[in-house]
Structures are given as structure tokens and as C-alpha cells.
MIDOSE-1310 file (N, C-alpha, C; in nm, 2 decimals, decimal comma, always signed):
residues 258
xxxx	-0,48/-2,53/-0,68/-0,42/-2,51/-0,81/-0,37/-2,37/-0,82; -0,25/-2,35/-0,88/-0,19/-2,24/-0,86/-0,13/-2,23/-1,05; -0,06/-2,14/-1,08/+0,02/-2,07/-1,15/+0,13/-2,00/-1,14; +0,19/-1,91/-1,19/+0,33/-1,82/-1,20/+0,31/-1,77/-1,34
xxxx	+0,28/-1,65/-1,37/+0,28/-1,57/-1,49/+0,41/-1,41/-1,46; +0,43/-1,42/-1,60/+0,52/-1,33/-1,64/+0,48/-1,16/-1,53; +0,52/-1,09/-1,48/+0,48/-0,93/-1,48/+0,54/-0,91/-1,33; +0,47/-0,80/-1,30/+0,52/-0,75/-1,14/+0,59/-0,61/-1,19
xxxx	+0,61/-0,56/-1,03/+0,66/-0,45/-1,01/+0,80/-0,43/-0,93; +0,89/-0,32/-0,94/+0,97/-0,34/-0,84/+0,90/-0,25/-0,70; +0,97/-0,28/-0,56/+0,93/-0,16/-0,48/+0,89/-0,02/-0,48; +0,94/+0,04/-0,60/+0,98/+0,15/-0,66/+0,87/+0,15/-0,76
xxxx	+0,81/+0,07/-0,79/+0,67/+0,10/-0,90/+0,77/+0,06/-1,05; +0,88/+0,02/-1,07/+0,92/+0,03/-1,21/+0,84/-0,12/-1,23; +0,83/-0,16/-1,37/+0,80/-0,25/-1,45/+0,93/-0,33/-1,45; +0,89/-0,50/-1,44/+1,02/-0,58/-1,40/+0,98/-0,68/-1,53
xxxx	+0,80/-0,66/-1,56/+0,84/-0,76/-1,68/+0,66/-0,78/-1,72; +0,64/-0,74/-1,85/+0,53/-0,72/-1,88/+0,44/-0,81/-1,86; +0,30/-0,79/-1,81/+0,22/-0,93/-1,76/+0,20/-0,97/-1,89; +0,23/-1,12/-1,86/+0,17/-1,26/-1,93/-0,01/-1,22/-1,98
xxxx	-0,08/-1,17/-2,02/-0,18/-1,17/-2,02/-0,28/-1,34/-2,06; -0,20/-1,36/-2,17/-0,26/-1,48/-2,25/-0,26/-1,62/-2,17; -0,14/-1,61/-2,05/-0,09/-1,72/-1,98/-0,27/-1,70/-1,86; -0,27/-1,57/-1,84/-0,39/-1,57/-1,71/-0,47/-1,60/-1,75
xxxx	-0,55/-1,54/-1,92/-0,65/-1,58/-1,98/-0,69/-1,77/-2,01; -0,57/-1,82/-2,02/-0,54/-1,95/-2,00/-0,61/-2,04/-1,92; -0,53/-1,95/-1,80/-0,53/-2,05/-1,65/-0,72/-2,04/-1,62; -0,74/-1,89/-1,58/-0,88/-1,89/-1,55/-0,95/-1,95/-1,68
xxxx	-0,90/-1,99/-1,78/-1,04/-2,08/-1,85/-1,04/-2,20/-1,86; -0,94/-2,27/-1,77/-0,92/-2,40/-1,79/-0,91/-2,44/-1,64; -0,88/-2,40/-1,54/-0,91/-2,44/-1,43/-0,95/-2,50/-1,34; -1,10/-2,43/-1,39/-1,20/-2,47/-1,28/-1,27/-2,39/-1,17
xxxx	-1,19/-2,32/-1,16/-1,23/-2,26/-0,97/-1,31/-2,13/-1,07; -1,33/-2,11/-0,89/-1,41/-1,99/-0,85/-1,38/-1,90/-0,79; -1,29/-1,89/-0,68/-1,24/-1,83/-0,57/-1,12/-1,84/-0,63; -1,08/-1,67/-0,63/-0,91/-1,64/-0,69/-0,88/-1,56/-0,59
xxxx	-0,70/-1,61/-0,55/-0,62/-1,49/-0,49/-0,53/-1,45/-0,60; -0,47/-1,35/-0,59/-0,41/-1,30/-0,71/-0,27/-1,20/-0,62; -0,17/-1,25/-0,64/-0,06/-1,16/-0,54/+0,06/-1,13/-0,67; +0,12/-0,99/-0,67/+0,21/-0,96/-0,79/+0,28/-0,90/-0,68
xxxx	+0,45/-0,90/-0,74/+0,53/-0,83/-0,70/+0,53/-0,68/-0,71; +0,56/-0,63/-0,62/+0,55/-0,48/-0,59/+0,35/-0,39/-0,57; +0,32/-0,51/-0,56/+0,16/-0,46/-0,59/+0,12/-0,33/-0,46; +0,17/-0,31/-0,37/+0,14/-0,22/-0,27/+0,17/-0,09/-0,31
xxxx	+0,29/-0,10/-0,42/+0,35/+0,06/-0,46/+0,22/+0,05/-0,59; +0,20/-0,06/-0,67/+0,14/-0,05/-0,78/+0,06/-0,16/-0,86; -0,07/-0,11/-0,80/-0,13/-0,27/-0,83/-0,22/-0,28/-0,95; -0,13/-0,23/-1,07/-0,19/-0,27/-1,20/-0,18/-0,38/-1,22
xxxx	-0,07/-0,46/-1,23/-0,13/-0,59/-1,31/-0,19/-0,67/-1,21; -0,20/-0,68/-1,09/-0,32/-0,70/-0,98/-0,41/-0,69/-1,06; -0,47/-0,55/-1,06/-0,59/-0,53/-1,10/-0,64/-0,59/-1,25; -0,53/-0,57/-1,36/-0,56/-0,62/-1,49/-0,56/-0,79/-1,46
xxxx	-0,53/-0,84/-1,42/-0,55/-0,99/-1,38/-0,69/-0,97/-1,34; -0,74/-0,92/-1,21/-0,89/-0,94/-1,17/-0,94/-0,90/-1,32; -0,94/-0,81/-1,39/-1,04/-0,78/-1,51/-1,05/-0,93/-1,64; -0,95/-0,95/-1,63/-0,92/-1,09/-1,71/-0,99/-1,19/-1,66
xxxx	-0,95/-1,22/-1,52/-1,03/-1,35/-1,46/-1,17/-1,32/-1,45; -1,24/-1,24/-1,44/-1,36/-1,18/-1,44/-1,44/-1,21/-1,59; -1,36/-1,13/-1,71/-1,42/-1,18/-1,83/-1,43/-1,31/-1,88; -1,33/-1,42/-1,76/-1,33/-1,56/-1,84/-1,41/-1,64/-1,75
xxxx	-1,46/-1,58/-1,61/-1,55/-1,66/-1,51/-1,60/-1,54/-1,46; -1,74/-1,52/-1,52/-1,82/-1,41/-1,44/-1,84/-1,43/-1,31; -1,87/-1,56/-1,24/-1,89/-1,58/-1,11/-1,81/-1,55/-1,02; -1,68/-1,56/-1,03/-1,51/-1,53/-1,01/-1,57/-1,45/-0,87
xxxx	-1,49/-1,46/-0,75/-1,46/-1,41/-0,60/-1,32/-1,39/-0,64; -1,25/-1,27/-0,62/-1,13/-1,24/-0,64/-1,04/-1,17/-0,56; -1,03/-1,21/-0,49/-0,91/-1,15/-0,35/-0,77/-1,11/-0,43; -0,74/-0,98/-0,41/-0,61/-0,92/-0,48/-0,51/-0,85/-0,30
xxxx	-0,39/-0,92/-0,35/-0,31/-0,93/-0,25/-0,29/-0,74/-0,18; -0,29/-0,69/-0,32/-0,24/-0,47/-0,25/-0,28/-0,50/-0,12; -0,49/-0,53/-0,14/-0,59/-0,49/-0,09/-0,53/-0,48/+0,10; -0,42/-0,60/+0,09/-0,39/-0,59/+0,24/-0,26/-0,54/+0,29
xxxx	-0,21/-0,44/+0,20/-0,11/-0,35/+0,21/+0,02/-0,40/+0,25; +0,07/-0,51/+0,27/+0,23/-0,54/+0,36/+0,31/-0,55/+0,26; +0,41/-0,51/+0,31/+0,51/-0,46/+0,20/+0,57/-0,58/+0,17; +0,59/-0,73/+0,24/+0,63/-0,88/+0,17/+0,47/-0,99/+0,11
xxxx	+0,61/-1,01/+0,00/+0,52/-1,09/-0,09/+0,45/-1,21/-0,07; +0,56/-1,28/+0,02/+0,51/-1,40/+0,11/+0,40/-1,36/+0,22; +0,34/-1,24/+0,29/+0,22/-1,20/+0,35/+0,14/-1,22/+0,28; +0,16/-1,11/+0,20/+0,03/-1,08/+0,13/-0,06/-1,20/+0,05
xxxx	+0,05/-1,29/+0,01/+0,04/-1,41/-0,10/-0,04/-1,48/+0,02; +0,01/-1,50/+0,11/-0,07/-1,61/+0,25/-0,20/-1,52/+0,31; -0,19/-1,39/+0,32/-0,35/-1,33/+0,32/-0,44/-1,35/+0,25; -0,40/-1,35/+0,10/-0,51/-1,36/+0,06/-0,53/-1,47/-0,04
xxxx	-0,48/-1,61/-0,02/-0,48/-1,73/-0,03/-0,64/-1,76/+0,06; -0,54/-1,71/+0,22/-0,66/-1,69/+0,32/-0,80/-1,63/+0,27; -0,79/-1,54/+0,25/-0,91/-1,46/+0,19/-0,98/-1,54/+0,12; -0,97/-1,59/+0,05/-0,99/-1,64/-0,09/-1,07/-1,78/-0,01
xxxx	-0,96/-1,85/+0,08/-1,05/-1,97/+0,10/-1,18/-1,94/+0,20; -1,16/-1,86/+0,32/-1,28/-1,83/+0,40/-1,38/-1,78/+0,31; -1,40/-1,74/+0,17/-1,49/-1,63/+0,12/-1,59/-1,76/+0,15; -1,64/-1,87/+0,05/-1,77/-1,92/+0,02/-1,83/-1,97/+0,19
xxxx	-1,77/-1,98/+0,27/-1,81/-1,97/+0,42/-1,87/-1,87/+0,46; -1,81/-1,73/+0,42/-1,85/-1,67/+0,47/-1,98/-1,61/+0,41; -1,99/-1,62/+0,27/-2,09/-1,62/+0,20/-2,22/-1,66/+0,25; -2,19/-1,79/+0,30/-2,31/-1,89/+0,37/-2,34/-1,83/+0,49
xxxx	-2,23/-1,83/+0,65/-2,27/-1,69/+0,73/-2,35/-1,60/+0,70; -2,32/-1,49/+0,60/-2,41/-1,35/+0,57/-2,53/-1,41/+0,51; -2,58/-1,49/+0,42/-2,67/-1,56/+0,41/-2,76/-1,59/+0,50; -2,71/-1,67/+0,59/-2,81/-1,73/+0,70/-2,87/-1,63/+0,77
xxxx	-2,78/-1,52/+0,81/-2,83/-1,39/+0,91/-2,89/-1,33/+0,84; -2,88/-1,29/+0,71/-2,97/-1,23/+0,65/-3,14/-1,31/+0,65; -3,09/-1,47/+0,65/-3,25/-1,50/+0,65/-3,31/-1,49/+0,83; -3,24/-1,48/+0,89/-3,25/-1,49/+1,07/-3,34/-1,35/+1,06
xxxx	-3,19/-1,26/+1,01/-3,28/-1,11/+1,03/-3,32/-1,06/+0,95; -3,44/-1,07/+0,87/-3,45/-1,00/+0,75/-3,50/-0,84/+0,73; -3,42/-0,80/+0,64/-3,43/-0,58/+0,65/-3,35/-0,56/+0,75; -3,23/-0,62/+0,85/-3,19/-0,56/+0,99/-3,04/-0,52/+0,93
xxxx	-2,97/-0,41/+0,90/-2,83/-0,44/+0,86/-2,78/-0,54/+0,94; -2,66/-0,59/+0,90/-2,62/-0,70/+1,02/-2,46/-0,61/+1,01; -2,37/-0,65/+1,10/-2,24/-0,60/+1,18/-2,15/-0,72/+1,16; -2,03/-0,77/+1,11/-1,94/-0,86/+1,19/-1,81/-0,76/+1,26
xxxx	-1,81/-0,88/+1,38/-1,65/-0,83/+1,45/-1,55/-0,83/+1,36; -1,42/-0,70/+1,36/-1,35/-0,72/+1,27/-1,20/-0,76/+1,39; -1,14/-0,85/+1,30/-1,01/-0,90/+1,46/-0,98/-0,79/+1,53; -0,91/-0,66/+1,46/-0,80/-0,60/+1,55/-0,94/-0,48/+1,57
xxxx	-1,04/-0,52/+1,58/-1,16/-0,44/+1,65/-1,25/-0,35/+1,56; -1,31/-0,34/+1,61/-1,43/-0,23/+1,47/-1,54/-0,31/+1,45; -1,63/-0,30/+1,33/-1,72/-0,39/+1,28/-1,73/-0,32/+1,10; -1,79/-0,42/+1,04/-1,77/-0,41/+0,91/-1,96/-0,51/+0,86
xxxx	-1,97/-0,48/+0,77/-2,06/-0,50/+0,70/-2,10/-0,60/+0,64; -2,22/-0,69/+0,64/-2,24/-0,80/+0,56/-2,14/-0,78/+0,39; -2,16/-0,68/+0,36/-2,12/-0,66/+0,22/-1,99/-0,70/+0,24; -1,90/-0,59/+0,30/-1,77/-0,56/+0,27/-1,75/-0,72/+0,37
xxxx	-1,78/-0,79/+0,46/-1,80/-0,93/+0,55/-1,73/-1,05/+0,42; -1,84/-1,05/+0,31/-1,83/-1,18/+0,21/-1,69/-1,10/+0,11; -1,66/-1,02/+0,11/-1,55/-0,97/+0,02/-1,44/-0,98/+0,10; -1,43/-0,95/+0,24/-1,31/-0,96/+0,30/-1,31/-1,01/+0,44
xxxx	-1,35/-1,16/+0,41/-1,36/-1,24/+0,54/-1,24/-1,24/+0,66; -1,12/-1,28/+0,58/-1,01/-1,28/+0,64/-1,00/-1,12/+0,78; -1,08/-1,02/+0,74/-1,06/-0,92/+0,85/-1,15/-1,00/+0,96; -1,23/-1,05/+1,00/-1,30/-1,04/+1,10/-1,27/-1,24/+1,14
xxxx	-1,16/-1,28/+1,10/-1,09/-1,44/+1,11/-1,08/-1,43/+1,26; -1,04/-1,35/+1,32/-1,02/-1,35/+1,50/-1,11/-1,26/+1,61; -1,25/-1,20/+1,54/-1,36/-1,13/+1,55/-1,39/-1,12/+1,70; -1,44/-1,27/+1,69/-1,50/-1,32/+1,82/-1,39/-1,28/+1,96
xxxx	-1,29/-1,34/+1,97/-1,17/-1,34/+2,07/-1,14/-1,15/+2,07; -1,16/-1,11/+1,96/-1,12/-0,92/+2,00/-1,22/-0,84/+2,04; -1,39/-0,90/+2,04/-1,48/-0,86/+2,11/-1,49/-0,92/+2,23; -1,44/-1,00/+2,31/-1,41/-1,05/+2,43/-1,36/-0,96/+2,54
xxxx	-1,20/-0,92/+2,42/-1,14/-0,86/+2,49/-1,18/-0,74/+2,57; -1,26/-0,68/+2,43/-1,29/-0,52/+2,47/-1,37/-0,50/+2,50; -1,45/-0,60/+2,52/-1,60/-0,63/+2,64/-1,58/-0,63/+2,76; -1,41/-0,75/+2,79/-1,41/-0,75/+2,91/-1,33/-0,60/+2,94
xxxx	-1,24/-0,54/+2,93/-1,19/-0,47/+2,98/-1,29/-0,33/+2,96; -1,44/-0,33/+2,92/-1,54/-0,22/+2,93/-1,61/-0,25/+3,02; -1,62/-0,36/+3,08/-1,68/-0,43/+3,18/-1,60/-0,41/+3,33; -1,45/-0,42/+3,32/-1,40/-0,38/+3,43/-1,39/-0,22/+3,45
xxxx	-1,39/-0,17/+3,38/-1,37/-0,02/+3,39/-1,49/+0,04/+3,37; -1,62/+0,00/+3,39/-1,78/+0,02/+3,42/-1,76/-0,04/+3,57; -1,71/-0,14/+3,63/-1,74/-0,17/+3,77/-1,82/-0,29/+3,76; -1,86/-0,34/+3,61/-1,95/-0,45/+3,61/-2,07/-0,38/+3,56
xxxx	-2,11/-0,31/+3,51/-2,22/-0,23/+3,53/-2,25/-0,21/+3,33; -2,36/-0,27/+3,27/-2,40/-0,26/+3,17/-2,51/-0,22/+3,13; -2,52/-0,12/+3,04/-2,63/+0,01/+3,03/-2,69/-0,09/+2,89; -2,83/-0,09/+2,89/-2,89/-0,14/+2,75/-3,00/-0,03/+2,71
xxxx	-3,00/+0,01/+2,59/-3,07/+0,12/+2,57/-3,18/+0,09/+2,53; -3,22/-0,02/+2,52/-3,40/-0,09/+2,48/-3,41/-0,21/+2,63; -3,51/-0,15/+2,65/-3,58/-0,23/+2,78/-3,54/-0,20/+2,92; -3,44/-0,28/+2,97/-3,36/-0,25/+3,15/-3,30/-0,10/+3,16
xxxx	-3,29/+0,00/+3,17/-3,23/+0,09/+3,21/-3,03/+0,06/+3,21; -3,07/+0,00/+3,31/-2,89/-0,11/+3,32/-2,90/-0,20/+3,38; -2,83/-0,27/+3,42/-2,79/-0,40/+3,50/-2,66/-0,37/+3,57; -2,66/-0,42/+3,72/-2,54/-0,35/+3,81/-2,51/-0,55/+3,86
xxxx	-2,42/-0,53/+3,86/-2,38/-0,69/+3,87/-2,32/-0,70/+4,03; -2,32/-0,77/+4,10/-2,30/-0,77/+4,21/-2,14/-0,79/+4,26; -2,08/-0,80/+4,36/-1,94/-0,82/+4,39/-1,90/-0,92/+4,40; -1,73/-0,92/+4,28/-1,73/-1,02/+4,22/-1,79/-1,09/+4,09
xxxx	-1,93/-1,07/+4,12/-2,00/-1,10/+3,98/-1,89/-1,08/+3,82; -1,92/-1,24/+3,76/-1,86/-1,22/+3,58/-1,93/-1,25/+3,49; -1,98/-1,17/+3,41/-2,02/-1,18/+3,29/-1,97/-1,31/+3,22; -2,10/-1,36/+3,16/-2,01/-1,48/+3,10/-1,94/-1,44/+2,93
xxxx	-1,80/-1,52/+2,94/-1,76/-1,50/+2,80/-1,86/-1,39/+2,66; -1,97/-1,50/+2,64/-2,06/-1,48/+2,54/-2,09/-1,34/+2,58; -2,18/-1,37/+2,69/-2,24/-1,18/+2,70/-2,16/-1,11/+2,70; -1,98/-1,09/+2,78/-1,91/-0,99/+2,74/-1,86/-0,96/+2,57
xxxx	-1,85/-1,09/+2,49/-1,81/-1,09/+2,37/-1,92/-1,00/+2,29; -2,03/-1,04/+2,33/-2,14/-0,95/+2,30/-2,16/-0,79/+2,30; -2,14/-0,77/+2,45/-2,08/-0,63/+2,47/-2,00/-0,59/+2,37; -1,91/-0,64/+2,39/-1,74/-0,60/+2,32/-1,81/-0,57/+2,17
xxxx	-1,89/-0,58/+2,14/-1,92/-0,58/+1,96/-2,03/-0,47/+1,93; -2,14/-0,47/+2,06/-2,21/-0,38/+2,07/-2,15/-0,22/+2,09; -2,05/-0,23/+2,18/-2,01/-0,08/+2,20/-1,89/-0,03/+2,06; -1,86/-0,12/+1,95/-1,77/-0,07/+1,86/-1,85/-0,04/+1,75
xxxx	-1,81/+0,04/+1,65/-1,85/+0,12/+1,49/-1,74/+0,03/+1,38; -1,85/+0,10/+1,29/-1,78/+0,03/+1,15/-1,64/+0,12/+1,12; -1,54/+0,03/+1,10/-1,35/+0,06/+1,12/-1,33/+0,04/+0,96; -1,23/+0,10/+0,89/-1,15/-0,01/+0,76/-1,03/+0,08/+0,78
xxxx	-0,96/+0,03/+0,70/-0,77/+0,05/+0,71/-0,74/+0,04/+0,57; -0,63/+0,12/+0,52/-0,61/+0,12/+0,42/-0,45/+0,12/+0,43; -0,37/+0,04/+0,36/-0,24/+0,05/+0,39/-0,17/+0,01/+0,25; -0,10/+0,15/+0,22/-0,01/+0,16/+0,10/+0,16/+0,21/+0,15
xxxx	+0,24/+0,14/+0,04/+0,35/+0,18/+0,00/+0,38/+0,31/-0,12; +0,40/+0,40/-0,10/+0,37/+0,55/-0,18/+0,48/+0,56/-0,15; +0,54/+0,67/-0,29/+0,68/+0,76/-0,36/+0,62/+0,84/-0,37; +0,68/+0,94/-0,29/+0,66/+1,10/-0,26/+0,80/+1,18/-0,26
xxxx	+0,83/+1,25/-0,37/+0,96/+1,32/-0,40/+0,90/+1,51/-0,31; +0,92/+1,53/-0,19/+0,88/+1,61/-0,20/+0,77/+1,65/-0,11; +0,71/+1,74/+0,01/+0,61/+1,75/+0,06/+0,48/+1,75/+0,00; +0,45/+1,84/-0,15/+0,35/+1,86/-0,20/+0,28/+1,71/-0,29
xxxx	+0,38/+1,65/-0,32/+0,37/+1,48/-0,37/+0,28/+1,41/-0,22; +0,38/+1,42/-0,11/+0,32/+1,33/-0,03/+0,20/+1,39/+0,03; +0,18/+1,49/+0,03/+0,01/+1,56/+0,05/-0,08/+1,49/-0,04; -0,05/+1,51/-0,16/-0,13/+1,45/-0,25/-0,17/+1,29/-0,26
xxxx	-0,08/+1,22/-0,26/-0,10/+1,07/-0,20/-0,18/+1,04/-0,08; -0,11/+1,11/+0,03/-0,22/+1,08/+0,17/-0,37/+1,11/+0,12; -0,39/+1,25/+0,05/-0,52/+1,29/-0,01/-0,64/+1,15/-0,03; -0,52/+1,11/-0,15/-0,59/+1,00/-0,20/-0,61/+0,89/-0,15
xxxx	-0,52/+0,84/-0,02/-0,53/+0,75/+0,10/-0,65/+0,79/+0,16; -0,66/+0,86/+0,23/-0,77/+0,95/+0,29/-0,92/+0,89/+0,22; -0,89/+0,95/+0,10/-1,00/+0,90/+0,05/-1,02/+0,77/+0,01; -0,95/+0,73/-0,02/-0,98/+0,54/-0,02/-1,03/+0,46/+0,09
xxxx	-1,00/+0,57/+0,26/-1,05/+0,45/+0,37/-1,15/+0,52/+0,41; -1,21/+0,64/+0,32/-1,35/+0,70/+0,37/-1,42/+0,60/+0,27; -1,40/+0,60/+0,18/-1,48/+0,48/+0,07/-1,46/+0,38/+0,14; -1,39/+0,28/+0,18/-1,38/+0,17/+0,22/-1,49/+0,16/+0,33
xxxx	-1,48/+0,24/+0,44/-1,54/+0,26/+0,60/-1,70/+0,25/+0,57; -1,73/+0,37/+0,43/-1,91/+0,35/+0,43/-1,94/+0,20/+0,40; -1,86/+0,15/+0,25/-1,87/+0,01/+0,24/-1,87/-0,08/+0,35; -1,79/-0,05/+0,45/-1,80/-0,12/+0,59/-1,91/-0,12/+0,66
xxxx	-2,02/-0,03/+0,64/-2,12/+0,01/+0,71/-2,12/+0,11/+0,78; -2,04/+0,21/+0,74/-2,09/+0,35/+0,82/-2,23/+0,42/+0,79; -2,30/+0,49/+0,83/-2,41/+0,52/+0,81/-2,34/+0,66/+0,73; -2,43/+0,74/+0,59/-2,38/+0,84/+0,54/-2,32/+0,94/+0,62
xxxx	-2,26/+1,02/+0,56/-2,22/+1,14/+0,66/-2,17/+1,17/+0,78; -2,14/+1,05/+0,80/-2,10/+1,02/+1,00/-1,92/+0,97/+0,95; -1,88/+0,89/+0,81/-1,72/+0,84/+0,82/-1,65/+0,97/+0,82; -1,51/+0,93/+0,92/-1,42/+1,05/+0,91/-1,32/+0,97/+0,97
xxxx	-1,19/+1,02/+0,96/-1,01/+1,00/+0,94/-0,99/+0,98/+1,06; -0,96/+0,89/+1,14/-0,94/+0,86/+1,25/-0,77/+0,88/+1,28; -0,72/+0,82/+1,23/-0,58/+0,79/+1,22/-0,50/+0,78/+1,13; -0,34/+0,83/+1,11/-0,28/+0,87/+1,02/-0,14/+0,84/+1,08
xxxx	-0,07/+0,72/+0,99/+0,07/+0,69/+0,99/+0,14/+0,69/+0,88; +0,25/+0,81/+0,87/+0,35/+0,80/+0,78/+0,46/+0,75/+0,79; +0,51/+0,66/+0,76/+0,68/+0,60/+0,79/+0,78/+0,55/+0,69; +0,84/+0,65/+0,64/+0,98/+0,61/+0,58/+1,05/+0,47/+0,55
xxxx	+1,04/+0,43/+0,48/+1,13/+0,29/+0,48/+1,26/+0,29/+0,47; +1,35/+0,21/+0,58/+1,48/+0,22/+0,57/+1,54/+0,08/+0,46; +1,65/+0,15/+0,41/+1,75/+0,09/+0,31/+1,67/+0,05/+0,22; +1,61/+0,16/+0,17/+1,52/+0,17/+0,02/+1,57/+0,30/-0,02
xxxx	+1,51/+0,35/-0,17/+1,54/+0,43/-0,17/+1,50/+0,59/-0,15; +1,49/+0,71/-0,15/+1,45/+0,81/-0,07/+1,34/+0,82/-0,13; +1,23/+0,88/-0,04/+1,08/+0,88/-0,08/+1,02/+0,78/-0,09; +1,03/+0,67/-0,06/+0,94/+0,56/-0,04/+0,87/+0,60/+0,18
xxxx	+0,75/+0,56/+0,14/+0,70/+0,58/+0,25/+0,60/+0,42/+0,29; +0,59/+0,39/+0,41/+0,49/+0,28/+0,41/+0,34/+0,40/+0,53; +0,22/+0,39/+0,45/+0,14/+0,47/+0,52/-0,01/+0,39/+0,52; -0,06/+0,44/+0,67/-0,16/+0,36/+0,70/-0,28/+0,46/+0,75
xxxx	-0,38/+0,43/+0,69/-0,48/+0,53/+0,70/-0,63/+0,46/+0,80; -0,66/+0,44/+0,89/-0,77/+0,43/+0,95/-0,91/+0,50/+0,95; -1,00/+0,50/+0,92/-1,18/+0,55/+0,90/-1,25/+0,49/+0,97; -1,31/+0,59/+1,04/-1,44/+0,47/+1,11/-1,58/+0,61/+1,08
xxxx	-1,69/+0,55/+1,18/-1,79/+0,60/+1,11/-1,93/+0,50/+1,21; -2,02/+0,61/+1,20/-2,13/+0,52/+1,28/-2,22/+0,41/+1,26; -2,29/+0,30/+1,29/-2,37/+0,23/+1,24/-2,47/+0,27/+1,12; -2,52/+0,20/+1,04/-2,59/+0,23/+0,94/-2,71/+0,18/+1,05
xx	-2,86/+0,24/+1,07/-3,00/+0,21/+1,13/-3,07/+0,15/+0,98; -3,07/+0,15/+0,89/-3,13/+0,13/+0,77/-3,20/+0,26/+0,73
């Protein structure tokens, strides 16, 4: 079940048409659901009425799971709207996952694979499933190619000293996927469309980039005082207008031990 309400933004952050408020208050109380994705035009430069929608759907279904499209930064509507449609539908699965491991391991923080690598947190796991949708297959990868470039040779820091695998010897899938997950830290990304007239504007935005994927990263499970700025991309958008930038901020940070 879907809608179309009045509001949005242009690329540029201007206002194209005031949100419908009464139309959202509507939908979420007659509905039914539980699980919302919520995608507005221009929401990457400015995701107020994003946001004021999640506050509306929230006061009319407290139980409300709310996936808001910014959260995954791409500058088309049609992405973001199919991300976090996505989102939205893997959440109560994944809910069940973090559940189960919680009762498997009880008091143990738990880790999921995130696709394009890292690990992320039971917490931030049930809020944004869609990151860790190809988990499994990117800790493979980076298992196997830690595996080839060890010689075969896997160090365990509780119990064996290491394990030296013989010539030729392959790890199977699983135990390298295993690997692959073991040797990464908690990752998040943060990726906005920002108008910066100016060097001291665009300082001040990245600032607050910065700070959004050091918040994001502990929620991912970094352990206190260990997240820090990994990576930093600024890039200009062509045939827009000047000062528009698309920027991507990367955080990682070390496991949380409890």
C-alpha cells in the first residue's frame, strides 16, 4: 500500500510545495501497516519533510519501523525510493535474526556483515537491514583473499596458536566467510548532497558530516573512544548549479567487548 502527498524539495534545498501534513496523518491512521519507507524529493540536500513525516507516522502508530529514504544518500529518487522500500521490507526478518542471537548468545554483543564490508551492530542491524542484504558473499571475499595473502595460514587468538594449512589446501567457503567477518570492525557511511557557497561553508558541512558518521559508527558498534574518520569524498556535481557538492564520509572504529 502506498500514497503520494503534496511537499518535497528541489536539488537546491528550495521548497517545491508545502507537505500535505493532514493527507500523511490520514494514510498512517487508516492503513494498517507497520513498516514505513518514506522517500521525498530532494531529501539528500534536505530531509525535512522526510523527517516531519517520520514524526507524524510515529504519533499515529507508535509501533511504526520507519525507513527514510536521505538515510541512503543517492542523489535519484527512484534509488533511494527502491532502498528503502527494501529497508523497510527486510526489517521484521531482521528483527527475528537479532532476536534469535540474542537468545543463542546471551550478554555477547553480536556483529552483522555489512555488504560493501565492515560490521555493524545488532542495534543499528534491525534499523538498517538493507546494509548487510549481501553480508555473507563480502565476507567470503575478504576471507578468501586474507587467506591467500597469509599463504593459507590462520592465527586464532583463543586456544590454537594458528593453523598452517597444507599445499594446496582450501578453506571451506563457510570458515573463510567466517574469517572474512572476524578480521573486519564496525564501518557506517554517511552520504549527503550539500551547498557550500564558498570554502568556509564547505568546512562547516563536512564538520557536520564528520560528525554524523562518528555518531552513526558507535551506533554500529564501535567500542567508545576508538571511532575515527576514515575517509573523505568531496565531488562537485556537474550541470547543476555552483556549489552543490555530493560528499561521502566513512567511520569505523573497534569492536565493542561489552
Amino acid at each position: 500500500m502506498a500514497t503520494i502527498v503534496r511537499g518535497g524539495h528541489s536539488v537546491t534545498g528550495r521548497p517545491l510545495a508545502p507537505l500535505d501534513t493532514e493527507a500523511v496523518r490520514r494514510f498512517a491512521a487508516t492503513c494498517g501497516l507497520v513498516d514505513f519507507a518514506v522517500t521525498a524529493t530532494g531529501s539528500p540536500m534536505l530531509a525535512e519533510h522526510e523527517l516531519a513525516v517520520a514524526a507524524i507516522v510515529a504519533a499515529e502508530v507508535p509501533q511504526a519501523r520507519i525507513t527514510l529514504s536521505y538515510e541512503f544518500g543517492y542523489p535519484g529518487l527512484r534509488e533511494r525510493e527502491a532502498d528503502a522500500i527494501r529497508n523497510a521490507a527486510l526489517g521484521p526478518g531482521a528483527g527475528r535474526i537479532a532476536d534469535e542471537v540474542a537468545r543463542e548468545l546471551p550478554g555477547v554483543p553480536a556483529y552483522f556483515a555489512r555488504s560493501g564490508g565492515g560490521l555493524v551492530s545488532a542495534h543499528y542491524f534491525r534499523r538498517f537491514p538493507l546494509t548487510c542484504d549481501r553480508g555473507a558473499a563480502a565476507s567470503l571475499v575478504r576471507g578468501r583473499a586474507a587467506l591467500d595473502e597469509g599463504a593459507g595460514r590462520v592465527e586464532i587468538q583463543h586456544g590454537v596458536s594458528d593453523v598452517a594449512l597444507g599445499p594446496g589446501a582450501r578453506v571451506p567457503d563457510g570458515v573463510a566467510a567466517a574469517y572474512g567477518v572476524a578480521i573486519q570492525r564496525p564501518e557506517a557511511h554517511v552520504e549527503r548532497i550539500v551547498q557550500a557557497r564558498g570554502r568556509a561553508e564547505l568546512d562547516r558541512v563536512l564538520r557536520d558530516a564528520r560528525d554524523e558518521a562518528l555518531t552513526r559508527v558507535v551506533s554500529a558498534g564501535a567500542a567508545p573512544g576508538s571511532a575515527g574518520i576514515e575517509e573523505v569524498t568531496v565531488n562537485p556535481l556537474s550541470y547543476l548549479p555552483d556549489g552543490l557538492y555530493r560528499v561521502r564520509v566513512t567511520a569505523g572504529g573497534r569492536p565493542w567487548a561489552g
